[in-house]
C-alpha positions in Angstrom: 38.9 4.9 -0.2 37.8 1.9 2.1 36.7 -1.5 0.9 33.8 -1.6 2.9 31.8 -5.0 2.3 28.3 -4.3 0.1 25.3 -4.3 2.9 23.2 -7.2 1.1 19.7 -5.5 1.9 20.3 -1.4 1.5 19.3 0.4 5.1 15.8 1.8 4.5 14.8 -1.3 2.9 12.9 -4.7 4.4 12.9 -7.9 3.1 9.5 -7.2 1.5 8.7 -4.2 -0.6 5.7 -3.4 -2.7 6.5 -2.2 -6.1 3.4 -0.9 -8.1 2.8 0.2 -11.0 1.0 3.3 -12.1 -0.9 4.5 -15.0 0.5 7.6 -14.3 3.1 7.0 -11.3 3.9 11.3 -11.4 0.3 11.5 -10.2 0.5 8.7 -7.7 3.4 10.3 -5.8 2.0 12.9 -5.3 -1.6 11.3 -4.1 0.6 9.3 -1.7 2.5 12.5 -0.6 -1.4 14.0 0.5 -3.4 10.8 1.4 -0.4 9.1 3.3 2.0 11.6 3.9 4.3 10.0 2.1 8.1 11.1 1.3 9.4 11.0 -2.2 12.9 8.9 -1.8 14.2 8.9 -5.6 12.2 9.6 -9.0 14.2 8.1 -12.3 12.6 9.6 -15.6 13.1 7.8 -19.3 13.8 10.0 -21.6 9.9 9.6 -23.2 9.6 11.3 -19.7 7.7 8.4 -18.3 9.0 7.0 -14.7 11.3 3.8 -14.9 11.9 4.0 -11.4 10.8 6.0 -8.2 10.4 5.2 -4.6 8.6 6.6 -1.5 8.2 6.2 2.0 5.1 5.6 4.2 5.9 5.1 7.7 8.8 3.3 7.9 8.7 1.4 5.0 9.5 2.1 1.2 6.9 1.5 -1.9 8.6 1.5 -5.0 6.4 2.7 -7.9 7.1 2.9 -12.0 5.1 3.9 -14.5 2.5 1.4 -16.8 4.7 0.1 -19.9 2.8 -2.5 -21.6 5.7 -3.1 -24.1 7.7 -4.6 -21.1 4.3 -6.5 -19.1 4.1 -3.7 -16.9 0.4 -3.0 -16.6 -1.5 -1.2 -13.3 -4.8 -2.7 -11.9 -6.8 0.1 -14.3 -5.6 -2.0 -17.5 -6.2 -5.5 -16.1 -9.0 -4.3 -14.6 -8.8 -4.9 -10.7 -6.2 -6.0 -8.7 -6.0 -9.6 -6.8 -3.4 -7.8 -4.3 -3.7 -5.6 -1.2 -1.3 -3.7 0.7 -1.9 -3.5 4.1 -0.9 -0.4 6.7 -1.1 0.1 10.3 -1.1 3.4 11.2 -2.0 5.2 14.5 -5.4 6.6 13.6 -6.6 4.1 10.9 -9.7 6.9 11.0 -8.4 10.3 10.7 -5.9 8.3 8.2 -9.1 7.0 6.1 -10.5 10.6 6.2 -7.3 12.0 5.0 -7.0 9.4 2.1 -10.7 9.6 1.0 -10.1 13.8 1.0 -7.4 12.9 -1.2 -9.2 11.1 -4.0 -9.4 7.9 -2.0 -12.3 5.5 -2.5 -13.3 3.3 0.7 -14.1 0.2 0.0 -14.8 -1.3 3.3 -15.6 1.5 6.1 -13.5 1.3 9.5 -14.8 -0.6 11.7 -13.8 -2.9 14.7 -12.7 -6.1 14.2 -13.2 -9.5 16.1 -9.2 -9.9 16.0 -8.2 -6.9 17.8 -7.9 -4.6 14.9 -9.6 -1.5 14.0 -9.7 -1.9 10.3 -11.1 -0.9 6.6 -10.0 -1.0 2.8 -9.8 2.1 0.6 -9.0 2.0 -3.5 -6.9 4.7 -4.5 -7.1 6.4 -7.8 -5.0 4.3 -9.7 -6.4 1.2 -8.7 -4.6 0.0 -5.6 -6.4 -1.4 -3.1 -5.0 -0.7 0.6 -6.3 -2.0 3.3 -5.6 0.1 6.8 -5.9 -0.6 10.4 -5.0 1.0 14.2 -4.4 -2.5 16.5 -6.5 -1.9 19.7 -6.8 -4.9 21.6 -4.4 -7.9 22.2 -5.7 -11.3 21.4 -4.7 -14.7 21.5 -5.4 -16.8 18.3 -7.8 -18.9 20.2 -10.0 -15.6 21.2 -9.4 -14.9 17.6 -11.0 -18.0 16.3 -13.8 -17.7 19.2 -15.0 -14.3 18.7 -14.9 -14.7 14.5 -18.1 -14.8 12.9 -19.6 -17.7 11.6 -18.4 -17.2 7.3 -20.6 -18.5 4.4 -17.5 -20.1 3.0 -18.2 -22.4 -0.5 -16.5 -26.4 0.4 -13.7 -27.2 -1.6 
């Protein structure tokens, strides 16, 4: 047996990675696997059967997912009612993607359209709560064009 040294961040793995949780993280799997064709990576049951742990993959990057357990905190945007956060995906066809996701169970929340920074971009909600926002870049621009082309915003002052 080698002592090989302990890679600090495991391969599949970036430095950031979502980890939700799920009133029902079973059932989110397997909306991921149909609206994002996502992979299931690992799936860790309690024994009260609920999940303490799973992970998929969308793309190249992993989302780990447990399930709501409001004796340890852990409570999904259904129970606190919304969610401040929202994950964001570029994908190659942010429209067939959306189309895919809302025949999934997906809600949009914002439709696809074209954006004045390069992106083509909406927002969908997915059953559990999770807001996702999804885009397709189309056009390089420089952050100058950026701020030029963005629409004037009804911002409140500080």
């Amino acid at each position: 047996m080698t002592n090989k040294p302990v890679k600090k961040i495991p391969d599949g793995m970036h430095t950031v990675t979502p980890h939700l949780i799920c009133a029902g993280a079973a059932d989110a799997i397997e909306f991921y696997k149909k609206a994002f064709n996502a992979t299931e990576k690992a799936r860790i049951p309690a024994p009260n059967g609920k999940l303490m742990h799973a992970s998929i993959q969308i793309g190249d990057s992993t989302v780990m997912l447990v399930d709501e357990m409001p004796e340890w905190g852990a409570l999904g945007p259904k129970a606190l009612k919304g969610t401040p956060v929202s994950i964001h995906l570029y994908v190659e066809d942010v429209d067939a993607f959306t189309a895919q996701a809302v025949g999934a169970g997906a809600k949009v929340t914002m439709p696809v359209a074209d954006m004045f920074w390069g992106d083509r971009y909406g927002q969908i909600e997915d059953p559990f709560g999770h807001r996702w926002s999804v885009a397709t870049h189309v056009k390089d621009k420089s952050l100058e064009e950026i701020q030029q082309a963005m629409p004037k915003m009804n911002c409140p002052s500080a």
